[in-house]
matplotlib code that plots the C-alpha trace (Angstrom):
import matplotlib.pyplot as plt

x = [-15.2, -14.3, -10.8, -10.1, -7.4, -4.6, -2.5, 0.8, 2.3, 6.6, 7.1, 6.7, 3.3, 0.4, -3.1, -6.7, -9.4, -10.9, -7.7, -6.8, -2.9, -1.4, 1.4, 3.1, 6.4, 7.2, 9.4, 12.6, 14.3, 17.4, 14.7, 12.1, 15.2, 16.0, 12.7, 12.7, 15.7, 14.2, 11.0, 13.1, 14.7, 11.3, 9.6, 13.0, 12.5, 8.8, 9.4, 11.8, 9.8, 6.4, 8.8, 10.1, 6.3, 5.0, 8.1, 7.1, 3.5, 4.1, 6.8, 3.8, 1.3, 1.1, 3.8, 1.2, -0.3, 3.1, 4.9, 6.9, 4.0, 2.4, 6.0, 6.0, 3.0, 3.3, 6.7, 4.7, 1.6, 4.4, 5.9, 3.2, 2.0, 5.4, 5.7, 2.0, -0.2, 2.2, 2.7, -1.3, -2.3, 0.2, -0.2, -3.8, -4.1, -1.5, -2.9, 0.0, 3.0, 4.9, 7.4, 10.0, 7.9, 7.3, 11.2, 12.3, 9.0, 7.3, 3.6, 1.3, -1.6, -4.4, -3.5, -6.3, -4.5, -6.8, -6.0, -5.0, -7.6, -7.2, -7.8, -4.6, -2.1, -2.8, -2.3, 1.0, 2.1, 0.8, 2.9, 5.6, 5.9, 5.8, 7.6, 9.5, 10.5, 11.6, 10.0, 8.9, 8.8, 12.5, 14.2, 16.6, 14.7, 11.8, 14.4, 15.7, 12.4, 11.4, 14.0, 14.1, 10.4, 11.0, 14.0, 12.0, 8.6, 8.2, 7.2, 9.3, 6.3, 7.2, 5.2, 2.9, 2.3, 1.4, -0.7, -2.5, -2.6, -0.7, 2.0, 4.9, 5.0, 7.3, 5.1, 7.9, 8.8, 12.1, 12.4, 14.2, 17.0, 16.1, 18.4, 18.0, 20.3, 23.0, 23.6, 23.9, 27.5, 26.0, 24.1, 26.2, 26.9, 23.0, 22.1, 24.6, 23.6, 19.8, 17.2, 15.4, 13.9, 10.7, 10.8, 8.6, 10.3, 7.0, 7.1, 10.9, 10.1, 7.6, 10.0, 12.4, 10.2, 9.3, 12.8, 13.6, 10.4, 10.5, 11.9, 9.2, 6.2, 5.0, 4.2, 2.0, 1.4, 5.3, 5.3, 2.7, 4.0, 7.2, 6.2, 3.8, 6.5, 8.9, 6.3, 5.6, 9.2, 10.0, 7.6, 9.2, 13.1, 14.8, 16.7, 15.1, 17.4, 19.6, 17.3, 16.4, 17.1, 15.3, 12.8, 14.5, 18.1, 16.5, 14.9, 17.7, 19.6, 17.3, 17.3, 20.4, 21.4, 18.8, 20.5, 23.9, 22.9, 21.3, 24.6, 26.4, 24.1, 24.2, 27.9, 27.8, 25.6, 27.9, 30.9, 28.8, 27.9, 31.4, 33.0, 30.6, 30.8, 34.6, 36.1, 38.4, 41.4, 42.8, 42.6, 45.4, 46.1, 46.9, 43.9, 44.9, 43.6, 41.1, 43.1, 45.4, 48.8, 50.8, 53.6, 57.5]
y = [37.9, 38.8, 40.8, 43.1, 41.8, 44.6, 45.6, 46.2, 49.1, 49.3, 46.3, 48.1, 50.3, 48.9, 49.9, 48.2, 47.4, 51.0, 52.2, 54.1, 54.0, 52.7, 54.7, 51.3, 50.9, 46.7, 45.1, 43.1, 40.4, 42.3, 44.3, 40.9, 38.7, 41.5, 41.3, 37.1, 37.2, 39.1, 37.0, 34.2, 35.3, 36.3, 32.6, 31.2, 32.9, 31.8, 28.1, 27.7, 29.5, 26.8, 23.9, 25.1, 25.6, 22.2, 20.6, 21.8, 20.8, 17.6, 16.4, 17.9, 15.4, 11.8, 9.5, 7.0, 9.7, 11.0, 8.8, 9.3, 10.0, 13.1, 13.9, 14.0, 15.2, 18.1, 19.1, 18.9, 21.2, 23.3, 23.6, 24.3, 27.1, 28.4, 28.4, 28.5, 30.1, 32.5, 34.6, 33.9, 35.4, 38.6, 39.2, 39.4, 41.2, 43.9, 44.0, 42.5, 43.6, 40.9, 42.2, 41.8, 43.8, 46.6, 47.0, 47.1, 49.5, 46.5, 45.8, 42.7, 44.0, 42.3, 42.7, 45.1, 47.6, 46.7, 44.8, 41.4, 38.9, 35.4, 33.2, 35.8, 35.2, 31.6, 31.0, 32.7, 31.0, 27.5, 27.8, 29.0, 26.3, 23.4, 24.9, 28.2, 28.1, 25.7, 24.1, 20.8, 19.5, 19.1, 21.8, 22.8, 22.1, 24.3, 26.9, 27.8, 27.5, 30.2, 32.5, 32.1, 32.7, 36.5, 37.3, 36.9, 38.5, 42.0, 42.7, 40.5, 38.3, 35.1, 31.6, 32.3, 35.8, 34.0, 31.6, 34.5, 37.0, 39.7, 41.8, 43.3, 47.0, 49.7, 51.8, 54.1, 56.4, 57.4, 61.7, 62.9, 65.1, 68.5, 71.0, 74.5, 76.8, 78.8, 82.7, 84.3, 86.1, 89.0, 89.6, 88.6, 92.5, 93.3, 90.8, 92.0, 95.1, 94.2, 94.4, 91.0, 91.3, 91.4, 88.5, 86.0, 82.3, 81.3, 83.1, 82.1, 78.5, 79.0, 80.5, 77.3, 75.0, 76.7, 77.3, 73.2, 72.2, 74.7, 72.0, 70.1, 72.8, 73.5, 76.9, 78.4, 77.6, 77.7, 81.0, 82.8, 81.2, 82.8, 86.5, 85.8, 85.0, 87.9, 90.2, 89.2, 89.2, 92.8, 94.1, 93.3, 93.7, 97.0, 98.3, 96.7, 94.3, 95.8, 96.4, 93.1, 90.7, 87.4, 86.5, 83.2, 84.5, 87.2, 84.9, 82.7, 85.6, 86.5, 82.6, 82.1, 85.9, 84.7, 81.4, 83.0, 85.5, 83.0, 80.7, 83.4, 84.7, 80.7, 80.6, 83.9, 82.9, 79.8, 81.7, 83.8, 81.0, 79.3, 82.9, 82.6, 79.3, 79.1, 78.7, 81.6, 79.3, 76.9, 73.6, 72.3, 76.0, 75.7, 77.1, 80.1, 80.4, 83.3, 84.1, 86.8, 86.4, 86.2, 89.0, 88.4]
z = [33.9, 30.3, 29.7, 26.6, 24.7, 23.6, 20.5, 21.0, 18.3, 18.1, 20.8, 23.6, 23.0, 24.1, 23.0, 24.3, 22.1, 22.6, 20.7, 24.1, 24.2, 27.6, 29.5, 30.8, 30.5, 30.4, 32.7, 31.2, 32.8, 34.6, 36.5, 37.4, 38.1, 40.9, 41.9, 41.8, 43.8, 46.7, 46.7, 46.8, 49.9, 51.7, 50.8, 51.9, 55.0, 55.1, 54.3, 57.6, 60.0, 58.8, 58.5, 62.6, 63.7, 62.0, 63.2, 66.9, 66.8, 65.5, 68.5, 70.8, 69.3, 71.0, 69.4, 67.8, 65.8, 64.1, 61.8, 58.1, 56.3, 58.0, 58.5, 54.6, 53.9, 56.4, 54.8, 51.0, 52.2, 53.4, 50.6, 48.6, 50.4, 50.6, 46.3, 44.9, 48.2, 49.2, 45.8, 44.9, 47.7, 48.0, 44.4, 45.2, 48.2, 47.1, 43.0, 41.4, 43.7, 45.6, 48.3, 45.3, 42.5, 45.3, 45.6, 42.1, 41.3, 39.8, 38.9, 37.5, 35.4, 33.2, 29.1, 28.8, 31.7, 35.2, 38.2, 38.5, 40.2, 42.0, 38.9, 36.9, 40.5, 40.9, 36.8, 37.4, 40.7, 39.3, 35.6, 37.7, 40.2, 37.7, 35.1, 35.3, 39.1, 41.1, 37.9, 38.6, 35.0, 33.8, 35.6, 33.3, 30.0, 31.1, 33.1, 29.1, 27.8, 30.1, 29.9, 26.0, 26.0, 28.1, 26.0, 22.4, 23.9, 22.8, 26.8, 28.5, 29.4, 30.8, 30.7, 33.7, 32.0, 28.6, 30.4, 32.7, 30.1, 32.4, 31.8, 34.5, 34.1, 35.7, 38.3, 38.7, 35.5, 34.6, 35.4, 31.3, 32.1, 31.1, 29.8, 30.6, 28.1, 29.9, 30.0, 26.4, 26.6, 25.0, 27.8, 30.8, 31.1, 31.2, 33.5, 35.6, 36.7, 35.8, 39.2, 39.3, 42.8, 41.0, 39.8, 42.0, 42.2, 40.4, 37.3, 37.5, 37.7, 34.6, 32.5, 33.1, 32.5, 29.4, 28.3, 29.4, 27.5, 24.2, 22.2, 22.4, 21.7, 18.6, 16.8, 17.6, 20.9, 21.6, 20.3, 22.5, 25.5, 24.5, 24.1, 26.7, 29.5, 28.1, 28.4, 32.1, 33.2, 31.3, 33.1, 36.7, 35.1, 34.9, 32.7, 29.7, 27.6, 24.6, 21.7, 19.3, 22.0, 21.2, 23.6, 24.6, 24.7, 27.2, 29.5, 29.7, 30.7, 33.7, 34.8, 34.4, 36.9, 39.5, 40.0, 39.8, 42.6, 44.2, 44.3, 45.7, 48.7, 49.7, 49.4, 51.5, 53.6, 54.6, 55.0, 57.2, 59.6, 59.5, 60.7, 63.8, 64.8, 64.2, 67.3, 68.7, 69.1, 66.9, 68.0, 69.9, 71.6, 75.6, 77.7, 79.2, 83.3, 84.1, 87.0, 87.3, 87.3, 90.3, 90.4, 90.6]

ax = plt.figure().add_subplot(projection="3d")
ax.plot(x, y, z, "-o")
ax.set_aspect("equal")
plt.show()
């Protein structure tokens, strides 16, 4: 099976051979180490319980058929299924996401964007067991050579990715923080005394994402959005706003009322509930008996 190799535009934008750009977002090496480090742990886990069940089966065999070297070649097959099986097949089974890479929001895919196969998860598991990690082949020679290679790839690809032609991409996208402008002081007074209960939560929840967004529209199509939303709002506010109001200064306005009124029937409502379930005495005061009195 033939993969499509990819161009990759500013370092981090990466286009296929069909000159279809990819919404991947690479992985660098704070976020795979994080991910390393918690498949680390799971395989560490994984080696001692095969070591503790080969252990058990082998001092249930007869004596004369254990001796050093199934003892050593036991603790070798272990260890390679531990470091080369183990991450072949999850990385398989689960299309590029180890237990590690599904915690940090991680994911292996092909150059050309698709899934990752068995020949793409074992090239990866084998380059990485003889020479990025535990990196069989001078440890510490290929350790630098490795992290050098992520830190001067565009994509943070490591050996194993160079050797697989794969890439680790984010799965989970960062939400932008989008500012919504405030009440206009000019009409603070308007909105004030303006009746919004026409207003559905819908068609206020389209006029904020507009207003959070406008910056990024272009004319024309940011303008009829514009008068089309004012229109559609006027038409369920009264009084209408002071004459020459700009359409975005006026639909701030009405946002920016609802979620003012809004703020202070919540804060009503929970003085409202603390009133009833206050207790009638203050904690600490002496229980006083049902029973009457007893004269002098």
């Amino acid at each position: 099976m033939f993969t499509v190799r990819v161009t990759v535009l500013g370092g981090e934008r990466v286009v296929n051979a069909e000159a279809v750009a990819l919404d991947v977002r690479p992985a660098r090496l704070g976020s795979r180490a994080l991910a390393l480090g918690f498949d680390i742990c799971v395989q560490a886990v994984l080696a001692l319980l095969l070591l503790l069940l080969t252990s058990v089966t082998l001092r249930a065999l007869p004596p004369s058929w254990v001796d050093d070297a199934l003892f050593d070649a036991t603790w070798r097959i272990a260890v390679v299924i531990v470091v080369l099986g183990y991450p072949t097949v999850i990385e398989t089974m689960t299309n590029g996401r180890s237990p590690g890479k599904m915690v940090v929001g991680l994911r292996v895919i092909r150059e050309d964007g698709g899934p990752i196969r068995v020949r793409h998860a074992f090239t990866r598991s084998l380059v990485g067991f003889a020479i990025e990690w535990p990196g069989l082949l001078f440890p510490l020679v290929t350790w630098v050579v490795s992290l050098g290679t992520m830190l001067g790839s565009a994509q943070g690809r490591r050996l194993g990715d160079l050797a697989a032609g794969t890439i680790v991409v984010h799965v989970r996208r960062p939400y932008p923080w989008l500012h919504v402008p405030p009440m206009p002081p000019p009409l603070a007074g308007w909105a004030a005394v303006a009746d919004l209960s026409a207003v559905s939560d819908d068609l206020a929840l389209s006029v904020r994402q507009y207003l959070s967004r406008a910056h990024l529209l272009r004319d024309p199509h940011r303008s009829r959005l514009r008068h089309e939303l004012a229109s559609e709002v006027s038409a369920k506010t009264h009084p209408s706003p002071p004459p020459g109001t700009p359409p975005d200064a006026y639909l701030s306005a009405v946002l920016a009322e609802r979620r003012r009124r809004a703020e202070g029937a919540l804060s009503a409502g929970r003085n409202l509930s603390h009133q009833v379930l206050l207790p009638a005495e203050p904690p600490g005061a002496p229980i006083r008996s049902a029973s009457p009195t007893p004269g002098p």
